[in-house]
Each structure stands twice: as structure tokens, then as C-alpha cells.
C-alpha positions, 0 to 999 in steps of 0.5 A, a space after each residue: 609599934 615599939 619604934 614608932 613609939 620611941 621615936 614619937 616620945 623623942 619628939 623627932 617625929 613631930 619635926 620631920 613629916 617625913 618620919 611621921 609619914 614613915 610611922 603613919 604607914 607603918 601603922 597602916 600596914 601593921 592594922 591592916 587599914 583599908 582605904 576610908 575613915 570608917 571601920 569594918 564592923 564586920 571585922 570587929 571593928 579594925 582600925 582605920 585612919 582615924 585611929 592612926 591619926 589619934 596615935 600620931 597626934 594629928 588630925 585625920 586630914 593631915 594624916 592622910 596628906 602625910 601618909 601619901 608623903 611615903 610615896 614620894 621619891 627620895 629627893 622630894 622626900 629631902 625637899 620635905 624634911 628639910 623645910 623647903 616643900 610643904 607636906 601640902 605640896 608634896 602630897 599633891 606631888 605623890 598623885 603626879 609622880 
């Protein structure tokens, strides 16, 4: 949490969907997120990808697009961070590859 707080606050993350991508499912794995926006009731009510999306500053829908970036391969995950493939596009890319 500690990380992904540093790196927000520098403003690296907000640049680099990437490294946003990289936070996004840090945090999915840290809570514990399932699949689906809504929350386990059963559990306490764990946290879901809304809650990621409010940690990280971006709407729901663009987070999920940025956390299938994380399942990209290296080079498109380059493509990405240096401007030339969209997070669109490379999202779309994850469910191909």
C-alpha cells in the first residue's frame, strides 16, 4: 500500500497507465477483489473494483481496462507506456493474447 501511495503522490503513476495498472492490481490482490463491482455482504462487505477505482483516481470502467493491461506481454506493455497503443487498444489486446 505503502508503494503504491508513493508513487501515486509523485504523479508517476497518473503518466504511465502502466504503473497505474501495476497499483490497480496490487490492490486487487492485496483486498482480496473478486471479479464484479459489487461487494460480498456476506464478508463484511470486502472491497471491490470501485473501491480500487476511488484509491487510484479513475472511474470504474477505465479501471478495469487498466487492470487487464497487467496481463499484457512486455513489449505491448512498452507500446503502452510510451504513448504509441492506447489503454483501449491494449486492453482489447489482453483478451487476444
Amino acid at each position: 500500500m505503502l508503494i503504491a501511495e508513493n508513487v501515486e503522490r509523485r504523479g508517476q503513476a497518473e503518466t504511465d497507465p502502466i504503473k497505474k495498472s501495476r497499483i490497480a492490481n496490487f490492490l486487487k490482490e492485496y483486498w482480496g477483489v473478486k471479479q464484479g463491482r459489487k461487494k460480498n455482504r456476506q464478508n463484511g462487505g470486502i472491497k471491490n473494483t470501485e473501491d480500487i477505482a476511488d484509491f487510484i483516481g479513475e472511474p470504474t470502467r477505465n479501471t478495469e481496462r487498466l487492470m487487464k493491461l497487467h496481463d499484457l506481454i512486455p513489449q505491448l506493455q512498452r507500446l503502452v507506456s510510451a504513448g504509441k497503443l492506447g489503454t483501449t487498444a491494449g486492453a482489447s489486446r489482453s483478451v487476444v493474447l
